[in-house]
VEXVEXGU-396255 format. One record per atom (N, C-alpha, C): residue in three letters; atom name; x, y negated, z negated. Coordinates in pm, 1 decimal. Layout:
('ALA','CA',(X,Y,Z)) ...
//
This chain:
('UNK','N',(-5974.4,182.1,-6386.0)) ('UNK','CA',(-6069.5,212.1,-6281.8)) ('UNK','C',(-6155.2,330.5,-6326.6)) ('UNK','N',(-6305.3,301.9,-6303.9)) ('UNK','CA',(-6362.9,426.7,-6375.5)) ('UNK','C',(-6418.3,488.8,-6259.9)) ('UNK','N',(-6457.6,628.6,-6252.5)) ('UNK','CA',(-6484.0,749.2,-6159.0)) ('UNK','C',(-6637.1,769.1,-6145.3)) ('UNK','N',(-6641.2,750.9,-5976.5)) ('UNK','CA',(-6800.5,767.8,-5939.3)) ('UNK','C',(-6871.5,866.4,-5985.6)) ('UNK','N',(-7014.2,879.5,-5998.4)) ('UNK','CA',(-7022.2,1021.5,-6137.4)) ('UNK','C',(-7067.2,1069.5,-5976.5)) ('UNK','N',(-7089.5,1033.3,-5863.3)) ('UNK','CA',(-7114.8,1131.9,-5723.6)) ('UNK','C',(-6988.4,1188.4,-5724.5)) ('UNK','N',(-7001.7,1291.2,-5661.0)) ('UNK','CA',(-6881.9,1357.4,-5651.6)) ('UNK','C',(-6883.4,1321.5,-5445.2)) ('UNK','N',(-6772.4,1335.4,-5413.1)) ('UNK','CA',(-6768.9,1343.6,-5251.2)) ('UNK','C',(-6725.6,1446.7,-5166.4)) ('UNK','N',(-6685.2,1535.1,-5270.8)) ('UNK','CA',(-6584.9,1689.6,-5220.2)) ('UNK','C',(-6674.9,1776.4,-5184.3)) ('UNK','N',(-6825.5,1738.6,-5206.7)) ('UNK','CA',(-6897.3,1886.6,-5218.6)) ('UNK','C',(-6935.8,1886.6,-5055.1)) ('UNK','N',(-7133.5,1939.4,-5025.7)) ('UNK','CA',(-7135.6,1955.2,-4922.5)) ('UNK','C',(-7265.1,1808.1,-4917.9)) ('UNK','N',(-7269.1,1725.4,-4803.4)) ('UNK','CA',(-7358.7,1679.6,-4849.6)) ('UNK','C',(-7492.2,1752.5,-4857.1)) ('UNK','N',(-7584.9,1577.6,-4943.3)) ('UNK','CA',(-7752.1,1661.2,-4969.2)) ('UNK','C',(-7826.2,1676.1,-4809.0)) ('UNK','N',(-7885.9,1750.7,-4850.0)) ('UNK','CA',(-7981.1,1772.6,-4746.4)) ('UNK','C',(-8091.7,1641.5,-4674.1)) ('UNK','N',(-8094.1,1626.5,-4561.4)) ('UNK','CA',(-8224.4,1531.6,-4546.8)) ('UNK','C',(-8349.2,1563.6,-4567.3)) ('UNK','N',(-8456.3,1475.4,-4527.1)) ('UNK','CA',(-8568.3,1516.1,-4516.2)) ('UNK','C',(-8549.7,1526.0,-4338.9)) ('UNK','N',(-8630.5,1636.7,-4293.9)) ('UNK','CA',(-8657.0,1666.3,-4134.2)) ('UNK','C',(-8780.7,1665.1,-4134.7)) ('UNK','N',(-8826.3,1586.2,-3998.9)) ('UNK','CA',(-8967.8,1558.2,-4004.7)) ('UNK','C',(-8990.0,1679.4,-3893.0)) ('UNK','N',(-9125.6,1730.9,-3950.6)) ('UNK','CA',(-9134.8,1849.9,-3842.7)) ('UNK','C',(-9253.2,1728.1,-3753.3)) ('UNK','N',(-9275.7,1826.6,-3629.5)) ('UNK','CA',(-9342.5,1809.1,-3510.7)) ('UNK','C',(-9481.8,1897.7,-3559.6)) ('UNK','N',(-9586.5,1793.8,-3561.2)) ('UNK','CA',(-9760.7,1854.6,-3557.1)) ('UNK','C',(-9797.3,1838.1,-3418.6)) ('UNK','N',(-9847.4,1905.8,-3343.8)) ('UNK','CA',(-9920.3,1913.6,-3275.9)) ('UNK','C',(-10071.7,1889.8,-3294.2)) ('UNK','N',(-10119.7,1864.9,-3424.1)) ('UNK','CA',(-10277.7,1864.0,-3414.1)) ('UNK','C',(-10307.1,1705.9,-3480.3)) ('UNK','N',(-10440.0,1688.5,-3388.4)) ('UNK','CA',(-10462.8,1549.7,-3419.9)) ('UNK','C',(-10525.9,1541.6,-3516.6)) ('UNK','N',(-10525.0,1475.4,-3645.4)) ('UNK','CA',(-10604.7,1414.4,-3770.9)) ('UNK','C',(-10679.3,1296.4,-3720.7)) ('UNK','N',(-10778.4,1290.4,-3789.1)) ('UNK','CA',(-10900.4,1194.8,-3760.1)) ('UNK','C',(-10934.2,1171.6,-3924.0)) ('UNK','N',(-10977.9,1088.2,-3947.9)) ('UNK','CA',(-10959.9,1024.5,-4117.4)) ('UNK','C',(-11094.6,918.1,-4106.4)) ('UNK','N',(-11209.3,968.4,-4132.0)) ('UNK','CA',(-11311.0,846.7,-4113.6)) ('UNK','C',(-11268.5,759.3,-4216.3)) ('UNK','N',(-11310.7,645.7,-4183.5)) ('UNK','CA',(-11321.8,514.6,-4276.0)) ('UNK','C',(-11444.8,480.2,-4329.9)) ('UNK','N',(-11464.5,498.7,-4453.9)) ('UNK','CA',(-11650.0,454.3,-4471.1)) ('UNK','C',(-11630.6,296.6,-4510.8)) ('UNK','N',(-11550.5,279.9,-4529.2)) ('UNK','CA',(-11554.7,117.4,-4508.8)) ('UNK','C',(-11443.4,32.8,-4444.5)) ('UNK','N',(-11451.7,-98.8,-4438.0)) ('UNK','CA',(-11393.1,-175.0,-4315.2)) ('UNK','C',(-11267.1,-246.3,-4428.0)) ('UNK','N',(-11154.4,-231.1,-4385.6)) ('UNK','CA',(-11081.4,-294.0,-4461.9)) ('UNK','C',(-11074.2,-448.2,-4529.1)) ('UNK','N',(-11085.3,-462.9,-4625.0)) ('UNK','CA',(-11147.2,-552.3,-4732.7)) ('UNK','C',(-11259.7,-587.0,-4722.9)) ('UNK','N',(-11323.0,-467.7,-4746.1)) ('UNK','CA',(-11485.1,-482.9,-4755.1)) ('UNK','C',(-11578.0,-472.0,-4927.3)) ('UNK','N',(-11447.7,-468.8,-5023.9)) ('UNK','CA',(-11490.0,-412.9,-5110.0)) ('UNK','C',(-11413.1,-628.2,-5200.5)) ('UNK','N',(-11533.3,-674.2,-5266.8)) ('UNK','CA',(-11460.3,-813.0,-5290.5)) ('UNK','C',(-11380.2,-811.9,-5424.4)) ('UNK','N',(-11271.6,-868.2,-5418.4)) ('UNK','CA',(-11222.9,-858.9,-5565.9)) ('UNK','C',(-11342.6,-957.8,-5670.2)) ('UNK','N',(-11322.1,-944.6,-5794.8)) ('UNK','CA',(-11378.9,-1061.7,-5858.0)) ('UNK','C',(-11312.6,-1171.1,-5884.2)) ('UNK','N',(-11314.4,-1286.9,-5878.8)) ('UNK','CA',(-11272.2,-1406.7,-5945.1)) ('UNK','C',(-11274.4,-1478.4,-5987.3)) ('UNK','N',(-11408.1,-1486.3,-6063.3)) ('UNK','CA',(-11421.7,-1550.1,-6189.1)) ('UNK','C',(-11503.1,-1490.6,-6294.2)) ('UNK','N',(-11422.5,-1383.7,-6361.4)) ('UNK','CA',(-11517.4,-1307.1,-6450.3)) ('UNK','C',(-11521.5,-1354.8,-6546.8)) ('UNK','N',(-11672.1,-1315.7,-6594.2)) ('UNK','CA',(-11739.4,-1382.6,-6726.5)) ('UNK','C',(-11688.3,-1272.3,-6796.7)) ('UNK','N',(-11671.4,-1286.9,-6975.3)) ('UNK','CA',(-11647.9,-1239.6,-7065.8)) ('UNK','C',(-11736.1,-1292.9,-7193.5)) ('UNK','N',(-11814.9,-1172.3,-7289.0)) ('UNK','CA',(-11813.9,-1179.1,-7401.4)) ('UNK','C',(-11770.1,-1107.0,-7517.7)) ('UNK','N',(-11770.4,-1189.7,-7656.9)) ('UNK','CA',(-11730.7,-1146.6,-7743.7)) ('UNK','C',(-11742.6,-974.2,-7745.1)) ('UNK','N',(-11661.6,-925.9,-7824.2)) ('UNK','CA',(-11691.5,-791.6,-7834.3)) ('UNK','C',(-11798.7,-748.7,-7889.4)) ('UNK','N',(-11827.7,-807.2,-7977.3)) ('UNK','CA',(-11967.8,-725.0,-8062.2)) ('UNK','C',(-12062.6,-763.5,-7960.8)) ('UNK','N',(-12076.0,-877.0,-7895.9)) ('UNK','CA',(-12219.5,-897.1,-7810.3)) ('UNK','C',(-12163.2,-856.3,-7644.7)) ('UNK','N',(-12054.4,-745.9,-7609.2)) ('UNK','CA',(-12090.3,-745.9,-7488.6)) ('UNK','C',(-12179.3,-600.7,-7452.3)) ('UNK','N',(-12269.1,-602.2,-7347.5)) ('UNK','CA',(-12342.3,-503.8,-7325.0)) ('UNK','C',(-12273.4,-349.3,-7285.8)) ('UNK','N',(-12183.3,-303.0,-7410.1)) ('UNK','CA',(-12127.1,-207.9,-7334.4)) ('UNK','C',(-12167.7,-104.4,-7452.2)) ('UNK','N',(-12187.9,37.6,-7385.1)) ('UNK','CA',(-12224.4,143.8,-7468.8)) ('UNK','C',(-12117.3,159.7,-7542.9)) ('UNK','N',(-12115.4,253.4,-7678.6)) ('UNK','CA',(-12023.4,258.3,-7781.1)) ('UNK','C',(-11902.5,366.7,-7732.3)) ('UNK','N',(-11909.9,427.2,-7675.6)) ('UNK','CA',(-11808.7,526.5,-7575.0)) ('UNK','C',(-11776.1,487.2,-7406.2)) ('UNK','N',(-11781.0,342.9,-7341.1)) ('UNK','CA',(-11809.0,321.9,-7235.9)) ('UNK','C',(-11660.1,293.4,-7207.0)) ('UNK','N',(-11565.7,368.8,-7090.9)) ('UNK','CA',(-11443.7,289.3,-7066.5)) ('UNK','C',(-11427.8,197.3,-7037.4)) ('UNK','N',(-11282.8,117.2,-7094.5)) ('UNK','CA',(-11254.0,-65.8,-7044.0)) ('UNK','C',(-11103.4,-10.3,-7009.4)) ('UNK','N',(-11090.9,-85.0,-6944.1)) ('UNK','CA',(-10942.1,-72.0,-6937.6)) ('UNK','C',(-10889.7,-252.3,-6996.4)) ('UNK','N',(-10803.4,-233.3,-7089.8)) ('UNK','CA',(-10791.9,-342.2,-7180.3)) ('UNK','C',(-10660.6,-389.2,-7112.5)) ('UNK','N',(-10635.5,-540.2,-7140.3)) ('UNK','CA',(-10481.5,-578.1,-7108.4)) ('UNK','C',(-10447.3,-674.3,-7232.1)) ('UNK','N',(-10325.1,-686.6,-7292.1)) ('UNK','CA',(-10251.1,-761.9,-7379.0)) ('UNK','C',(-10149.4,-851.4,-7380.8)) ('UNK','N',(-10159.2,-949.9,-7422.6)) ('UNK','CA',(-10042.7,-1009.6,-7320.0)) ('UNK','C',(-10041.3,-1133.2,-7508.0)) ('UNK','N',(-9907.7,-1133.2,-7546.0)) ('UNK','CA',(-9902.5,-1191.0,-7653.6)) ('UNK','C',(-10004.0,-1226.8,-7728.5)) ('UNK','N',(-10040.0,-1300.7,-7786.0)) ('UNK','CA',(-10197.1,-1338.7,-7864.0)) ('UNK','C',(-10302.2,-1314.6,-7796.6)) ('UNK','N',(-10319.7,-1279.3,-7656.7)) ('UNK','CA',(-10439.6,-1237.8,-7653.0)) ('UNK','C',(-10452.5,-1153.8,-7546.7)) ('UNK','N',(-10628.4,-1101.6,-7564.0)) ('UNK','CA',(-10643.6,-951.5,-7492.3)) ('UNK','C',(-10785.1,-986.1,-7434.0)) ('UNK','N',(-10755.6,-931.6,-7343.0)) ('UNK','CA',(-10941.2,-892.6,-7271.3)) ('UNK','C',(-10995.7,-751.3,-7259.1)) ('UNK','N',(-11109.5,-705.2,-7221.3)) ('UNK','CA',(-11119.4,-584.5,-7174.9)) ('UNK','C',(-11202.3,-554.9,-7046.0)) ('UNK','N',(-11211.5,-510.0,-6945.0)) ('UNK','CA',(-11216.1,-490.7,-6846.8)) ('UNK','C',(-11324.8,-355.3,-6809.4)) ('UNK','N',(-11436.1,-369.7,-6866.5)) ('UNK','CA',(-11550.2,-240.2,-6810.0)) ('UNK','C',(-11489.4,-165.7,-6707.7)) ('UNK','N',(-11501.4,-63.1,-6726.5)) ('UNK','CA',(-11463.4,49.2,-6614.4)) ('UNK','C',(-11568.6,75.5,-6478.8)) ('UNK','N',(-11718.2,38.4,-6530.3)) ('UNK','CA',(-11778.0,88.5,-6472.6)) ('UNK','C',(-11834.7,-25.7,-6385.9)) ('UNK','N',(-11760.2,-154.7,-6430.4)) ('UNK','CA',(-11767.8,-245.8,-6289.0)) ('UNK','C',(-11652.9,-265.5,-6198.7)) ('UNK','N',(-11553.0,-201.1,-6272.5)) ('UNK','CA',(-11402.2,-163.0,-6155.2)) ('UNK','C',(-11463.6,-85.7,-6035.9)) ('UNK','N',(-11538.1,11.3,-6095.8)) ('UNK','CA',(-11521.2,97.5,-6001.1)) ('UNK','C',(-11628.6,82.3,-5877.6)) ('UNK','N',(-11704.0,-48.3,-5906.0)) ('UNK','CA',(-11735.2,-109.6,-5766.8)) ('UNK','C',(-11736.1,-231.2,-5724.8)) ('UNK','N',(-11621.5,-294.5,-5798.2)) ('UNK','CA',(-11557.2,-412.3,-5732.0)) ('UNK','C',(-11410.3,-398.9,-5691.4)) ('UNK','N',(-11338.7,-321.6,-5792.5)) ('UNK','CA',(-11194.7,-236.1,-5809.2)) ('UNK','C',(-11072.3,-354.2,-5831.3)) ('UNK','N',(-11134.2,-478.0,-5850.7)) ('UNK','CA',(-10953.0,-582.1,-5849.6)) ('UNK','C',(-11064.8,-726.4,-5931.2)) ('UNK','N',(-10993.0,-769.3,-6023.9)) ('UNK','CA',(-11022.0,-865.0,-6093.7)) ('UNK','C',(-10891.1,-906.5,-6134.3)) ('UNK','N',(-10921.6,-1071.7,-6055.2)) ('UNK','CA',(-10808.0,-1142.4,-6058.6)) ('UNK','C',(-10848.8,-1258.5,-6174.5)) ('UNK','N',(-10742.3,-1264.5,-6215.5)) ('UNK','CA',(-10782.7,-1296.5,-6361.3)) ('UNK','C',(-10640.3,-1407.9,-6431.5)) ('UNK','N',(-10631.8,-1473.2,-6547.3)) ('UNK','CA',(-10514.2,-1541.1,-6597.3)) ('UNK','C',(-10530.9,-1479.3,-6751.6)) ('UNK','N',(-10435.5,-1431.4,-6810.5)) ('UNK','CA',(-10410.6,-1414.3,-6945.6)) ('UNK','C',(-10280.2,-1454.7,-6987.2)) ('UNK','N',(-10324.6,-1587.4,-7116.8)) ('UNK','CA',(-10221.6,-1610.4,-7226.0)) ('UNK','C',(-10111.5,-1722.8,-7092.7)) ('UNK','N',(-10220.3,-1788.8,-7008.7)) ('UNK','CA',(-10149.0,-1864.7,-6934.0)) ('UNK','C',(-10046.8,-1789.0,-6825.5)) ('UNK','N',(-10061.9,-1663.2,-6784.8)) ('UNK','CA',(-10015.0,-1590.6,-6685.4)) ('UNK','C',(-10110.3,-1525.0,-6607.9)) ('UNK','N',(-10115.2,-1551.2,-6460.4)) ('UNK','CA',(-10206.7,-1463.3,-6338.4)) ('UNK','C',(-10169.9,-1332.4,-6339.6)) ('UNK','N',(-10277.8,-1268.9,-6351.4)) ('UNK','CA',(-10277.1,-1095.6,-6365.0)) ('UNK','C',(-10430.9,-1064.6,-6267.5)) ('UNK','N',(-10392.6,-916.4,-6231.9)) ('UNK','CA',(-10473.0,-900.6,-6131.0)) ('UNK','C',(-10470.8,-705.1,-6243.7)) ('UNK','N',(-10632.1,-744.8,-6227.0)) ('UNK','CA',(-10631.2,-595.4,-6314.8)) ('UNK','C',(-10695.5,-510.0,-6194.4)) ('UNK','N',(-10665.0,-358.5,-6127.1)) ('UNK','CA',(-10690.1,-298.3,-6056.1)) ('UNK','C',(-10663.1,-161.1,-6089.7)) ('UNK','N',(-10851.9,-62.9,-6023.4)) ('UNK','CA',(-10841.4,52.9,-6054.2)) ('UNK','C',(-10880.6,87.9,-5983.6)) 
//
């Protein structure tokens, strides 16, 4: 029989205690929930011919033999590209 590495002799841990706020938060929304569309059917070209500056972020994914790359600077106003790589559904999000 092997020995719990908790010990039970001690004191227990502490909880978390939720304190009491009294003040109300207000949190505008500038947009309406799913207002922002994923993509789903993104076009891709070769690397040498796609229109991207020579320092421009992608966020890349790999998945056995093959890879895509993912412009940064159309994440960041579409934010979810649902996508299939190497015969598996992947959803790239930033």
């Amino acid at each position: 029989m092997t020995e719990s590495p908790i010990s039970t002799t001690g004191q227990p841990a502490p909880t978390n205690v939720r304190l009491e706020d009294p003040q109300e938060y207000f949190f505008s929304q500038l947009l309406p929930f799913d207002a922002i569309r994923p993509i789903y059917a993104p076009e891709f070209a070769h690397a040498g011919d796609a229109p991207l500056l020579v320092d421009e972020l992608v966020m890349g994914v790999a998945i056995r033999d093959e890879a895509k790359a993912y412009p940064v600077s159309v994440l960041r106003f579409r934010e979810m590209v649902d996508d299939e790589l190497s015969g598996l559904p992947i959803l790239v999000t930033w």
